[in-house]
C-alpha positions in Angstrom: 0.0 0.0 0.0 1.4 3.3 -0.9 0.2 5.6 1.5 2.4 8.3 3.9 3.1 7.7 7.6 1.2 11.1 8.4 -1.8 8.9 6.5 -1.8 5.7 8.5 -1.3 8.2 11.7 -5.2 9.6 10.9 -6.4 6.2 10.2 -5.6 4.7 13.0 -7.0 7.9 15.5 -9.9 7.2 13.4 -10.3 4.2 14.4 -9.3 5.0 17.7 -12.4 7.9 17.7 -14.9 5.3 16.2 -14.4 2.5 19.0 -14.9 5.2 21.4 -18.6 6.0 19.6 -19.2 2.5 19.9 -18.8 2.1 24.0 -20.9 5.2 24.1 -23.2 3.5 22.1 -23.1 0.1 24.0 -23.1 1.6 27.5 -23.9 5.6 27.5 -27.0 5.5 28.8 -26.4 3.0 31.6 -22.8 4.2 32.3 -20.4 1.6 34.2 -16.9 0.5 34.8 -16.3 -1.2 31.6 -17.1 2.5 30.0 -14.9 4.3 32.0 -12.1 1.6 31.1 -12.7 1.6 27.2 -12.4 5.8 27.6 -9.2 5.6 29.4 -7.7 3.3 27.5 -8.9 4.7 24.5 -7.7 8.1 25.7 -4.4 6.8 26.2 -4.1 5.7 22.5 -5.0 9.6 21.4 -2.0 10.5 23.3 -3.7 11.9 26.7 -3.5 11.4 30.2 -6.6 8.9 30.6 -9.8 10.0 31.6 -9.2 8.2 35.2 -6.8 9.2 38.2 -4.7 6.6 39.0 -6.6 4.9 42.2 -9.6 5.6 39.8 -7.8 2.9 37.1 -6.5 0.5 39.7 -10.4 0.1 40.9 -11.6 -0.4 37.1 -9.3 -2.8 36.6 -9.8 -4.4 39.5 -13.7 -4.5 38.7 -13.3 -6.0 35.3 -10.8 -8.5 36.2 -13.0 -10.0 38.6 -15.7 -10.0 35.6 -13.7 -12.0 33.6 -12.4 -14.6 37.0 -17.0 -14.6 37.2 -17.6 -15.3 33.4 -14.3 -17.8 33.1 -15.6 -19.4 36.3 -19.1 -20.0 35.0 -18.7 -20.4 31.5 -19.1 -17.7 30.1 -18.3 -15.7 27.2 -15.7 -12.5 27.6 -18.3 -10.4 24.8 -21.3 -8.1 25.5 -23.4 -10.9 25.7 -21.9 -12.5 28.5 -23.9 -16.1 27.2 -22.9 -19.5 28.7 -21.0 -21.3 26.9 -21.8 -25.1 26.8 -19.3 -27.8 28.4 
């Protein structure tokens, strides 16, 4: 692909600015942890600061690591549906 590095630069905030639409979409009108973790990391990839003060992070990721010890624990899957998986 022939394309500058200045090019790939704006694609990828793109990108960046378009997953961040979609957690708002998925969770901004019930706002939770897993928002406030998306937008920091997200936030973080733009080049800021994070959304989140450090103790603030420290408890998100706390919160979703013990979502994913739940889900692994009973089966479940790691997506927005949070389904049981069979077996």
């Amino acid at each position: 692909m022939d394309a500058s590095p200045a090019a790939f630069a704006l694609a990828d905030r793109y990108t960046v600015v378009l997953a961040g639409a979609a957690a708002l979409a998925v969770w901004g009108r019930r706002p939770d942890t897993a928002l406030l973790g998306v937008l920091d990391r997200l936030d973080g990839r733009l080049g800021g600061d994070g959304v989140l003060l450090p103790a603030e992070r420290a408890h998100v990721e706390e919160h979703l690591f013990g979502e994913v010890v739940r889900r692994v624990r009973d089966n479940r899957l790691l997506d927005l549906s949070a389904r049981r998986v069979p077996g």
